[in-house]
C-alpha positions as CSV (number, residue, x, y, z in Angstrom):
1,X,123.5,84.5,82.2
2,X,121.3,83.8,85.3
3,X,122.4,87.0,86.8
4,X,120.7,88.8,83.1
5,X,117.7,86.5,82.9
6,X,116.4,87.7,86.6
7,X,117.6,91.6,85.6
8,X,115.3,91.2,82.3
9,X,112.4,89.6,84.5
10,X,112.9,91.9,86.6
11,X,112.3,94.7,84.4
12,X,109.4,93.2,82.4
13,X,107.5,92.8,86.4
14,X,108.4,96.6,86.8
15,X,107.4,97.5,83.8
16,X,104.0,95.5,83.7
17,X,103.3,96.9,86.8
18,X,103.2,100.5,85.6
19,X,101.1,99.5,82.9
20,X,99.0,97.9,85.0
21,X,98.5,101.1,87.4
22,X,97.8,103.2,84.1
23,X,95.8,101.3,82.1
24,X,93.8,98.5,84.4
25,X,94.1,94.6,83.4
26,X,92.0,95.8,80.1
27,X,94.3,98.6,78.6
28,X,97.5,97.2,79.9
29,X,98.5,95.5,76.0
30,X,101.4,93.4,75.7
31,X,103.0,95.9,73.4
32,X,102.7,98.6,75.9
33,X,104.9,96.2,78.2
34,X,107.4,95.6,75.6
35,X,107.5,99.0,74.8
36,X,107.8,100.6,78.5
37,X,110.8,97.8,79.4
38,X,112.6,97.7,76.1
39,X,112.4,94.1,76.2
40,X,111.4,91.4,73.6
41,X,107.9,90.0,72.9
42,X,110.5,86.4,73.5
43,X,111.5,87.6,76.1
44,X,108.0,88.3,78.1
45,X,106.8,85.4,76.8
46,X,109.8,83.2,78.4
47,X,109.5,84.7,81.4
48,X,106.0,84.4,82.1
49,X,104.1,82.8,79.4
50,X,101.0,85.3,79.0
51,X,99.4,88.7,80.4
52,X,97.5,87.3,82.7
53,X,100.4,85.1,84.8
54,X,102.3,88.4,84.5
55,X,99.8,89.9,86.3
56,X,99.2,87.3,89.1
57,X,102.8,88.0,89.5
58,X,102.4,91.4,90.3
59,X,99.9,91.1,92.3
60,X,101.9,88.9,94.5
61,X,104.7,91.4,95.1
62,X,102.7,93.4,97.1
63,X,104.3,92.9,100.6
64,X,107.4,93.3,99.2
65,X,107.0,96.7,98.8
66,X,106.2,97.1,102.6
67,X,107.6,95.1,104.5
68,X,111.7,95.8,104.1
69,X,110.5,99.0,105.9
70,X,109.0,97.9,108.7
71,X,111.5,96.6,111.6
72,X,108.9,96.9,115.0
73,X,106.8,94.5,116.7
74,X,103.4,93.3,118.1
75,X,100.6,95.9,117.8
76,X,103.1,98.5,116.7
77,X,104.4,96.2,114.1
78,X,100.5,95.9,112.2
79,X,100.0,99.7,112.6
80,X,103.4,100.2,111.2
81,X,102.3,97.4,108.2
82,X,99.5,99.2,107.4
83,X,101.0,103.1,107.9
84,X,103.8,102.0,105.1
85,X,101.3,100.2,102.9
86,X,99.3,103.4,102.6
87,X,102.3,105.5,101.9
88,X,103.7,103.4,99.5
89,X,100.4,103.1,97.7
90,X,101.4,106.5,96.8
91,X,105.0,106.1,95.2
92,X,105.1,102.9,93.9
93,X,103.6,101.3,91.3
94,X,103.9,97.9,91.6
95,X,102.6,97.8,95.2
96,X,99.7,100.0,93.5
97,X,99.3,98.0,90.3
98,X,98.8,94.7,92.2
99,X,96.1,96.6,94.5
100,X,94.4,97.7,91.6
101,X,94.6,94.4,90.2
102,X,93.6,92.3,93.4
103,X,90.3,94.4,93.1
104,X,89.9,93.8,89.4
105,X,90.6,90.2,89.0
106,X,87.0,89.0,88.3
107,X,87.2,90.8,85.2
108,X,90.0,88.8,83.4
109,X,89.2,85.6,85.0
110,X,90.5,85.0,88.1
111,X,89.2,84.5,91.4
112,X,92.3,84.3,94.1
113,X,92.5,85.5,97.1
114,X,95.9,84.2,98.1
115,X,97.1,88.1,98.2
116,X,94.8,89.1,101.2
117,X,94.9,86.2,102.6
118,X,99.0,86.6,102.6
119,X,98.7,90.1,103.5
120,X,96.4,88.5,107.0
121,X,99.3,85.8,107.6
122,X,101.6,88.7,107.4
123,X,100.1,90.5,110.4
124,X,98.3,87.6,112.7
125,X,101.8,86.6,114.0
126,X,102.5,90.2,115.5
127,X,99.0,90.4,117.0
128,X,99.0,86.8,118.6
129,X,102.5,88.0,119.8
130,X,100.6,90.6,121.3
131,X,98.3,88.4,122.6
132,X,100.4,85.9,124.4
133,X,102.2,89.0,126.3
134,X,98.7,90.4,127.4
135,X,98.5,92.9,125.7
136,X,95.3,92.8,124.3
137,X,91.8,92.7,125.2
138,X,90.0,89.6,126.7
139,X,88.2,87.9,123.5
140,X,90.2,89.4,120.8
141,X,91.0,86.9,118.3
142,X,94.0,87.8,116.2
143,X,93.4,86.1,113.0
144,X,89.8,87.6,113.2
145,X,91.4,90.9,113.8
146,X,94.2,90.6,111.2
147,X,91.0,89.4,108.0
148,X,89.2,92.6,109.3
149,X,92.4,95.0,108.8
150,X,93.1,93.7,105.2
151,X,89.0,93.9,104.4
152,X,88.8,97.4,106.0
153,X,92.0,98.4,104.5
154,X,91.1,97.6,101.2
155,X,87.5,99.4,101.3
156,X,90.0,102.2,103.0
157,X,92.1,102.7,99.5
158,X,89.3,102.1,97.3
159,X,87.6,105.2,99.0
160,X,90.7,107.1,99.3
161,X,91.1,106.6,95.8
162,X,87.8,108.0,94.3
163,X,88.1,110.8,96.5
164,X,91.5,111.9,96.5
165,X,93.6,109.7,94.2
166,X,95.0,108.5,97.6
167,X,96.5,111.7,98.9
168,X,94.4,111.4,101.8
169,X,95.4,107.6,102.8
170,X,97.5,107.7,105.6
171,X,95.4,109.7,107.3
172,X,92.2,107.7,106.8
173,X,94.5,105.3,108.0
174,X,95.4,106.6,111.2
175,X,92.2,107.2,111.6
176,X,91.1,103.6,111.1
177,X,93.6,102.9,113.9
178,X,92.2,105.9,116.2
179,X,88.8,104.0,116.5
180,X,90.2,100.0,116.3
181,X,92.2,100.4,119.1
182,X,90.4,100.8,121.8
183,X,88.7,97.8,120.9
184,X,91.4,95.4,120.6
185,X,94.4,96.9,123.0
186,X,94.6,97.3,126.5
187,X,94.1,101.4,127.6
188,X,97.0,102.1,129.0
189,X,99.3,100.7,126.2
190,X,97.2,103.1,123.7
191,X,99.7,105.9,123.8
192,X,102.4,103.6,123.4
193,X,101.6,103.3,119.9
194,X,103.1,105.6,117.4
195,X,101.8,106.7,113.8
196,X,104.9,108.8,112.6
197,X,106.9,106.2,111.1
198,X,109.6,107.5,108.9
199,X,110.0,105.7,104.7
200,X,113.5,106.5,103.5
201,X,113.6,106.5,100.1
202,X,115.9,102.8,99.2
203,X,118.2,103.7,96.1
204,X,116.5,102.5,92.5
205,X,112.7,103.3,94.2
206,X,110.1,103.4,92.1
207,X,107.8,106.1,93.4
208,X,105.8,108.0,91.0
């Protein structure tokens, strides 16, 4: 029964989540959830008691889209964060969907930014491993560097959206990186750092 109960939430989270991506916060309706998992109104209401905690939700199982693909380390490790994120922003809907909604949340009432400030936490480790092994430059602070990736990143999407519907991403982001680097790594580690990370496809993916 337990083993069901997380299938059907499951579900219900993917399913919201492509609502979500479609229709924004506003046009994503309940019954458009129910319909698009084949799931009761009980059971969405069990699992996560209104709209807008099912949204929060999503929103919070952003990095798990990302970061099962990424296996490197220091600097390499945040370019390879952010290289994924951008290519996945372009398959799968629930890392979209909680984008989308982490920029809309003011309008259905809620003002948390836990997501970005997870998304920072996620990366700060790798560049104050960087850090420690001297890697990078004199006066760079890594939780300062880490808040600016996830506020340029986001303005990054948001742009790449309006102006491409995103097909454009990963190279704006790689292109973000072209001019950060040399402000935050030493010079002769620069060509060290690759942009051509590969993203299998995992079995049951969700891409668009």
């Amino acid at each position: 029964m337990q083993e069901r109960a997380q299938e059907t939430r499951e579900r219900l989270l993917i399913a919201a989540a492509e609502v979500f991506d479609e229709y924004g916060y506003a046009g994503a309706s309940i019954t458009k959830i129910i319909e698009r998992s084949a799931c009761t109104t009980g059971a969405i209401y069990f699992h996560f008691g209104s709209k807008k905690e099912l949204a929060l939700e999503v929103m919070r199982h952003q990095s798990e889209t990302v970061l099962p693909f990424v296996a490197s380390r220091g600097v390499q490790r945040v370019v390879d964060v952010s290289l994924v994120w951008a290519r996945q922003l372009q398959r799968d809907p629930l890392l979209r969907a909680g984008v989308r909604l982490g920029v809309e949340q003011s309008t259905f009432g809620v003002h948390d930014a836990s997501t970005f400030h997870n998304w920072a936490q996620i990366v700060q480790p790798s560049l104050q491993e960087a850090a420690d092994a001297g890697e990078l430059l004199d006066g760079v602070v890594p939780e300062e560097v880490a808040e600016y990736l996830v506020g340029a990143c986001t303005g990054i999407q948001i742009f790449s959206e309006l102006v491409s519907r995103r097909r454009d991403l990963p190279g704006r982001t790689m292109l973000m990186w072209r001019y950060l680097l040399p402000g935050i790594l030493r010079a002769e580690l620069i060509p060290q750092i690759r942009m051509d990370i590969e993203l299998p496809r995992p079995n049951g993916d969700r891409g668009a």
